[in-house]
C-alpha positions as CSV (number, residue, x, y, z in Angstrom):
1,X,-13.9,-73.7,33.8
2,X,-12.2,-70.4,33.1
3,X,-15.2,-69.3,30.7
4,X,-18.4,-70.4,32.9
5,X,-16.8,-67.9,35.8
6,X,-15.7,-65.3,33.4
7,X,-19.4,-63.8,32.8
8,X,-19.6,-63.6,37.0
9,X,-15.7,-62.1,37.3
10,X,-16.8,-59.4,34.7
11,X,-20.4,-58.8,36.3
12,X,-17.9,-58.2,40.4
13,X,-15.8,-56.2,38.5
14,X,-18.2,-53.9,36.9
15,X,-20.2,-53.3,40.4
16,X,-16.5,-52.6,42.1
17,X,-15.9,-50.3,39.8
18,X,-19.4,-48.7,40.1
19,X,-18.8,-48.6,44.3
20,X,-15.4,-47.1,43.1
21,X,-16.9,-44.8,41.2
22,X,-19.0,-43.5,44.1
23,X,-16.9,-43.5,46.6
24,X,-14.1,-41.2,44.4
25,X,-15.6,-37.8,45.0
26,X,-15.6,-38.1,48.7
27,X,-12.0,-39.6,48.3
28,X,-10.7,-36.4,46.6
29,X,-12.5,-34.1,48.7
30,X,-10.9,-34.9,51.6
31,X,-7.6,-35.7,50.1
32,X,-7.9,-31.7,48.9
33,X,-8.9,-31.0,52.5
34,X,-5.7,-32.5,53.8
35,X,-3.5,-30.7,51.1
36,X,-4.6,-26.9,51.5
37,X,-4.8,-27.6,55.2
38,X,-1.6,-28.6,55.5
39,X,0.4,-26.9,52.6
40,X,-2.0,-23.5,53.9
41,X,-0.4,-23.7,57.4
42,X,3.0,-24.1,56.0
43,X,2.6,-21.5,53.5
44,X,1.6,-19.2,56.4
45,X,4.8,-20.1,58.2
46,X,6.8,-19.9,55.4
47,X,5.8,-16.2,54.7
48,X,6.4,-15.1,58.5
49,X,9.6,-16.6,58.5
50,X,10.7,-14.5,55.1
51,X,9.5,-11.4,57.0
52,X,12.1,-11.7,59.2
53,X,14.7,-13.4,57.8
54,X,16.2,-12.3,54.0
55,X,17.6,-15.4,53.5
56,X,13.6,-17.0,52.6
57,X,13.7,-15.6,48.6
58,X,10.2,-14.2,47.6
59,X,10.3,-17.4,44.5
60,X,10.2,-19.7,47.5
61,X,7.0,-18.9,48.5
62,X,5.9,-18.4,44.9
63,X,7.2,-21.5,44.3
64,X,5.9,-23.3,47.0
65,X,2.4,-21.8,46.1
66,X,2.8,-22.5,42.6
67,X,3.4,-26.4,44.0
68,X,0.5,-26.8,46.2
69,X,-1.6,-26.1,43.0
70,X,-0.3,-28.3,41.2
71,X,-1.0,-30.5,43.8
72,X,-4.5,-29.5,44.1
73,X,-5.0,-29.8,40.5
74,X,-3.1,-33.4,40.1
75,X,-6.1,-34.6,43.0
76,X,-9.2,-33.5,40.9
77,X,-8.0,-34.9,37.9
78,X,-7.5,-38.2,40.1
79,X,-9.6,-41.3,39.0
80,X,-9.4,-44.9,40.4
81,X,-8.2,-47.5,38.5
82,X,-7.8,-51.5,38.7
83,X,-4.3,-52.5,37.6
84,X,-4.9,-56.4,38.7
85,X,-7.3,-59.2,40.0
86,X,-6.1,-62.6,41.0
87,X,-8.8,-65.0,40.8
88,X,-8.9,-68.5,42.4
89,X,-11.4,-71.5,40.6
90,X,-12.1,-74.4,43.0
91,X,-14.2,-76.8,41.2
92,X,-15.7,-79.8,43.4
């Protein structure tokens, strides 16, 4: 039973991973939007608040900055991936 429905599980999961595939740039772009929206902003009031207060170290923000690209990077290397399918035979 297994090998009749195994050409039609391999055909599904080959068009998934084609609407997968389509779908990932517009994933990432707006996960990067997200990111530098949010890590920007914080950045920003990170860097006001060491203007006026000496105990914010200059290698915080550089290290904060040095994050968010990581960050940005670790997203555009991103790729989707299938780790499992459960399939159910009925046979009548």
């Amino acid at each position: 039973m297994a090998r009749v429905a195994r050409e039609n599980i391999v055909s599904q999961l080959k068009h998934g991973q084609a609407i997968a595939d389509k779908q990932l740039p517009s994933l990432i772009e707006s996960a990067l939007h997200s990111l530098l929206g949010d890590r920007t902003n914080e950045f920003e009031r990170l860097k006001a608040l060491a203007a006026v207060n000496p105990a914010i170290h200059p290698q915080e923000l550089t290290q904060y900055a040095d994050e968010t690209e990581m960050m940005r990077l670790a997203l555009e290397r991103a790729s989707l991936r299938l780790d499992a399918v459960r399939v159910i035979i009925v046979s009548e």
